[in-house]
Legacy VTK file of the C-alpha trace (Angstrom):
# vtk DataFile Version 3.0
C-alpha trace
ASCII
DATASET POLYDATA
POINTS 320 float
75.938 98.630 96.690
74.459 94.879 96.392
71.495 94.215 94.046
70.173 91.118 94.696
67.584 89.292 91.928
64.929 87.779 92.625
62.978 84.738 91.068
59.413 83.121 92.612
59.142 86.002 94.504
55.525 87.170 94.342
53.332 89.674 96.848
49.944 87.798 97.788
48.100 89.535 100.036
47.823 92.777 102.743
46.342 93.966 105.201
46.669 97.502 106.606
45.074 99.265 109.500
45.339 103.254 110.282
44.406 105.611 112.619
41.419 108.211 112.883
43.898 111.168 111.307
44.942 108.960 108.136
40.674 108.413 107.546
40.721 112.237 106.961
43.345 112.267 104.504
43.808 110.945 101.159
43.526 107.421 101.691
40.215 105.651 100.774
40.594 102.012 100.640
42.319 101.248 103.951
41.393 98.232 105.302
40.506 98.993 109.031
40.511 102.542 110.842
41.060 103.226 114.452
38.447 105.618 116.028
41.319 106.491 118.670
45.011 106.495 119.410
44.123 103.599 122.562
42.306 101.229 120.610
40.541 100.289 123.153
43.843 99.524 125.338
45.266 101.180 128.435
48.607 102.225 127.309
49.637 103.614 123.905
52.309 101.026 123.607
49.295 98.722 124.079
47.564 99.969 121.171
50.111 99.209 118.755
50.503 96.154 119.758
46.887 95.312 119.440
47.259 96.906 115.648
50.031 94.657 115.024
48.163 91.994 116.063
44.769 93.235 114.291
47.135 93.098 110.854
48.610 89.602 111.513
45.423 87.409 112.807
43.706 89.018 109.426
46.402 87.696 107.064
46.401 84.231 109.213
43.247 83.365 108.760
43.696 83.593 105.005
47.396 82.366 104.920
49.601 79.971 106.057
53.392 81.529 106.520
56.832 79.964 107.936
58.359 83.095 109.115
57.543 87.033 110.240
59.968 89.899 109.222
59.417 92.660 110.768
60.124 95.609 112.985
58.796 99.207 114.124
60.226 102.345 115.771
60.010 101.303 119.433
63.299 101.090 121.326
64.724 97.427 120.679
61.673 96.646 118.874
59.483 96.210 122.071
55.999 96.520 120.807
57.008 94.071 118.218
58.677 91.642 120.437
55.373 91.970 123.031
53.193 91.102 119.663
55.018 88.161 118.648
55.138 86.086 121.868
51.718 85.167 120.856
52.977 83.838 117.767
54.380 79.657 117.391
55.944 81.385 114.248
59.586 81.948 113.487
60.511 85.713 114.107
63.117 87.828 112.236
63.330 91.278 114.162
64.683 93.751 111.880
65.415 97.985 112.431
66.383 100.205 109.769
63.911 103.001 111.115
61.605 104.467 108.426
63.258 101.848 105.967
62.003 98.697 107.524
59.563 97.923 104.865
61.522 97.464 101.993
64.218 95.799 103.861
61.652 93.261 105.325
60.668 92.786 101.314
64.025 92.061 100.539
64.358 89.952 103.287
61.249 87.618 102.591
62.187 87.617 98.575
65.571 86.609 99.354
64.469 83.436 101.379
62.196 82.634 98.406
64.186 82.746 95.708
67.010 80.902 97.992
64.298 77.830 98.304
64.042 78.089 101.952
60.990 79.490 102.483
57.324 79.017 100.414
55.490 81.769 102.386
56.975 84.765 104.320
55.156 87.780 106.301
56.738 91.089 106.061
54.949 93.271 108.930
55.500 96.884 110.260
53.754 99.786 112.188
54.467 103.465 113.778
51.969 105.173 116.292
51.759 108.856 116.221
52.351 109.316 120.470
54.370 106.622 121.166
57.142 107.291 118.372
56.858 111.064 119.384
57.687 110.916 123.035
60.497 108.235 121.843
62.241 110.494 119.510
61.010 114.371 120.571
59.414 115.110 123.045
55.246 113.843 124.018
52.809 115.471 121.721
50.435 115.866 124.985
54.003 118.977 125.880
52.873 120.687 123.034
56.320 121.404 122.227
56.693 123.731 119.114
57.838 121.881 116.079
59.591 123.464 113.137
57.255 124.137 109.974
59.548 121.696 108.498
59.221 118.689 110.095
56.909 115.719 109.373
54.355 113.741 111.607
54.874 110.197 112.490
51.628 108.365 111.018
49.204 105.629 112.931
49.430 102.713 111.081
50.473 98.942 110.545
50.608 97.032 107.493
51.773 93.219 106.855
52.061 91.863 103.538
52.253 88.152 102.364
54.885 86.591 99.821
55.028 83.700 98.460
56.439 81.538 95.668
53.659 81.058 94.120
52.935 83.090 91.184
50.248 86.459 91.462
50.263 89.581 89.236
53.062 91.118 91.572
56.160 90.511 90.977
59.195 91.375 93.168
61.933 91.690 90.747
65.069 92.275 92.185
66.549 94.711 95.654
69.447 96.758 95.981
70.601 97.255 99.722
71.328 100.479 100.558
74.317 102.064 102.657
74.816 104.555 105.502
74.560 107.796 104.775
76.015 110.960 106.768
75.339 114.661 105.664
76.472 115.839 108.893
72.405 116.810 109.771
71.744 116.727 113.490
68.414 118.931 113.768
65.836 116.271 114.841
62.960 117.816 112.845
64.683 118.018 109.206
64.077 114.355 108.497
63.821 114.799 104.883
67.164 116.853 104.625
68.630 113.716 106.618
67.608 111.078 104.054
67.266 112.484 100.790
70.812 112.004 100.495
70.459 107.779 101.195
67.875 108.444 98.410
69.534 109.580 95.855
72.334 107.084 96.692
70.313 103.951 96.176
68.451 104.983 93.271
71.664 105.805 91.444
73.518 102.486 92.061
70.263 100.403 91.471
69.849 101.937 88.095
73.660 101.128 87.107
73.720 97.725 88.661
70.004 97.203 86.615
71.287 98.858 83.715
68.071 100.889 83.757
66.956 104.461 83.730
64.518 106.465 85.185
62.294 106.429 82.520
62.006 102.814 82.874
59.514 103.068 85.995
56.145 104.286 86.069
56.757 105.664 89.278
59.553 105.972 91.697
57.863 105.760 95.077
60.082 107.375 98.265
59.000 106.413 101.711
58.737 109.800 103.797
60.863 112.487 102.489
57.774 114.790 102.796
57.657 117.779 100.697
60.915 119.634 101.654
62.494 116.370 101.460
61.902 115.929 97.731
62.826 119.041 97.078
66.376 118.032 98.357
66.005 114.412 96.676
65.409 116.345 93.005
68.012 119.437 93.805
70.546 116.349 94.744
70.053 114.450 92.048
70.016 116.623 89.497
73.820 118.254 90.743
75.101 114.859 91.481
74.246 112.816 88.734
72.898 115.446 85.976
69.266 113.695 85.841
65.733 114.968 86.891
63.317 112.667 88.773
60.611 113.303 86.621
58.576 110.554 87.641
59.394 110.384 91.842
56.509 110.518 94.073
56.533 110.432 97.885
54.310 108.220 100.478
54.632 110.661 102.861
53.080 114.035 100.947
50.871 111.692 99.202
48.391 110.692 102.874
46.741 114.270 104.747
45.003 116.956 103.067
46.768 120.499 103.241
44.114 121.410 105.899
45.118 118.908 108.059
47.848 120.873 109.529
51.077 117.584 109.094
53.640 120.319 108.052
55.439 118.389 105.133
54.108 115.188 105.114
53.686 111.526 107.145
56.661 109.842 108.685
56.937 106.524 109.502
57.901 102.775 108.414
54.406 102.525 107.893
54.040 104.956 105.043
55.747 103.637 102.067
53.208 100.149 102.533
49.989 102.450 103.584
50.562 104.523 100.007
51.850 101.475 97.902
49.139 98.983 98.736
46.165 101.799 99.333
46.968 104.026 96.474
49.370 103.028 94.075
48.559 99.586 93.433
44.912 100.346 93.497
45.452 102.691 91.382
45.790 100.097 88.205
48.405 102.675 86.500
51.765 101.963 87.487
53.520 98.806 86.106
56.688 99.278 86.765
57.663 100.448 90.347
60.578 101.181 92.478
60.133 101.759 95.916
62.512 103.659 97.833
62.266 103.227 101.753
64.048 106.120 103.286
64.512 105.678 107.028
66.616 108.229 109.470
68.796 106.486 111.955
67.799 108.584 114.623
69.019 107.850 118.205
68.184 110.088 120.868
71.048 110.051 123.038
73.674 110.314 120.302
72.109 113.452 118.683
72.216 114.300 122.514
75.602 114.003 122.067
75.907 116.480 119.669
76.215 113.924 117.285
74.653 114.102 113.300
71.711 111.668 112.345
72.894 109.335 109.974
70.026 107.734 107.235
69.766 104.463 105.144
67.398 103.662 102.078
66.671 100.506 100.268
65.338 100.042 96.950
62.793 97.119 96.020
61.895 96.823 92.109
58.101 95.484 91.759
56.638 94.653 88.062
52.941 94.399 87.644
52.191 91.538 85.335
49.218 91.649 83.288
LINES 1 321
320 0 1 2 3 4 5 6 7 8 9 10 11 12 13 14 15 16 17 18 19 20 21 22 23 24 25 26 27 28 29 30 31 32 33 34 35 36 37 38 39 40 41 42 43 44 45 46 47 48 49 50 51 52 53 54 55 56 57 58 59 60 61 62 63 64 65 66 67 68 69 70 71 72 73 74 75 76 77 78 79 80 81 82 83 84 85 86 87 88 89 90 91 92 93 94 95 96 97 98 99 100 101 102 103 104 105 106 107 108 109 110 111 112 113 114 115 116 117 118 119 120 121 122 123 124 125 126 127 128 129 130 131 132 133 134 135 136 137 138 139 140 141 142 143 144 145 146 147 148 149 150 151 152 153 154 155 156 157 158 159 160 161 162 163 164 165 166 167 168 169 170 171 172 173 174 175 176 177 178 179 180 181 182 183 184 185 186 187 188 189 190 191 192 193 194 195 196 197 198 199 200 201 202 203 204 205 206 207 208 209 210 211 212 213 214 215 216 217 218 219 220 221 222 223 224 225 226 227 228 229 230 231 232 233 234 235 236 237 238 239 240 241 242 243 244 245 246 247 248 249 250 251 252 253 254 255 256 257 258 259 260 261 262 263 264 265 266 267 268 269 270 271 272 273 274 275 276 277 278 279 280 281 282 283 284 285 286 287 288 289 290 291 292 293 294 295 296 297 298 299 300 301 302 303 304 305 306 307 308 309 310 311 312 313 314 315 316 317 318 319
């Protein structure tokens, strides 16, 4: 796998906005909440737009930026596409499912460090309903779901980076593969990417010449709880090491009485927990996070086809 370094890379600023079901979870410091899935809109598809745009007219009235990376889970990246022709901004689409985060971050470090870009805006979002009815079946069915599965969160979250120097540091990326375990049940998303997981944190800690230990915390994206299981069971047989210090964005948002089986799903997650919790948190200097994102199509699972999974890894250092 490719690591790439980075240098001048820095996170500025965020924004994030969630929905009415994230306010009753864990999450304290969020920057907006939605009293609704409609937001005041017509449509669903509507409303994330409008959150996409909520998150991006916040960060530019503060910020000046040359380019938007970013992408969500609707089908060719419509919502996104629909929020952007608003925009006189250059637009990089980008789709790696529940991984988009990290490899927007990569992305907008890479253009830094490369000298052409100052300023770059990583952006992302998943709506409970609409990503639902895209990928299963409409919540409003009430289809039974498997005890297993995980619920797609309502959220967006854009981030600023920028050359010049803050306390964040993005260190250095290592860019994931494809992964295939031969999973096609649509509901065991964590069984389908703790595999990419485990992958990329392996080869970025060879290519680094790091270990575990090194990291105050190893942040996954939406594994859930079942899904780390797998991630610690599969790393421990593969490469005789225990993930001591791995936490996941995804068990880390709703209270146990909030009835989200194992955990939040989503490209939203990872940035929800990272900016809302973790860095808030003031204990964690050194962090990797691990974007874990199922590469779920509907009609080839159709097809009897398995769900193949991708993760990325982004190192960030703290600086004093």
């Amino acid at each position: 796998m490719l690591t790439l370094k980075f240098k001048n890379a820095y996170i500025q600023d965020w924004f994030s906005i969630a929905g009415f079901e994230e306010n009753n979870g864990l999450l304290t410091d969020v920057n907006l909440y939605l009293k609704d899935y409609y937001y005041g809109e017509s449509t669903l598809e509507d409303a994330e737009v409008k959150m996409q745009r909520t998150v991006l007219n916040n960060l530019r009235s503060k910020h000046d930026f040359e380019v938007v990376i970013g992408g969500d889970l609707s089908n060719q990246l419509g919502i996104m596409n629909i929020s952007m022709k608003e925009y006189p901004i250059s637009f990089l689409g980008i789709y790696n499912a529940c991984a988009t985060f990290c490899e927007g971050l990569l992305l907008g470090a890479n253009l830094l460090t490369s000298g052409n870009a100052q300023t770059t805006c990583v952006l992302t979002s998943s709506h409970n309903l609409t990503s639902e009815r895209q990928f299963r079946f409409p919540v409003e069915y009430g289809a039974m779901k498997k005890s297993y599965t995980t619920s797609t969160t309502t959220a967006a979250v854009g981030c600023i980076l920028s050359n010049a120097p803050t306390n964040i540091k993005i260190v250095s990326a290592t860019i994931g593969s494809v992964t295939d375990y031969g999973i096609k049940d649509v509901y065991n998303m964590g069984a389908v990417m703790a595999p990419a997981a485990a992958k990329v944190i392996h080869e970025h800690l060879v290519n680094e010449h790091k270990k575990i230990a090194d990291y105050d915390v190893i942040l996954t994206g939406d594994l859930g709880t079942l899904g780390v299981e797998i991630l610690c069971e599969l790393y421990k047989k593969e490469y005789n090491e225990n993930l001591n210090n791995l936490s996941d964005a995804g068990s880390l948002l709703y209270k146990s009485n909030q009835n989200k089986y194992t955990g939040g799903s989503g490209p939203s997650v990872l940035p929800l927990v990272f900016f809302n919790k973790i860095l808030k948190s003031k204990k964690n200097k050194r962090i990797l996070l691990v974007a874990t994102g199922a590469l779920h199509n509907p009609t080839l699972v159709n097809q009897k086809n398995a769900i193949p999974s991708i993760a990325h890894a982004v190192e960030i250092e703290v600086l004093k």
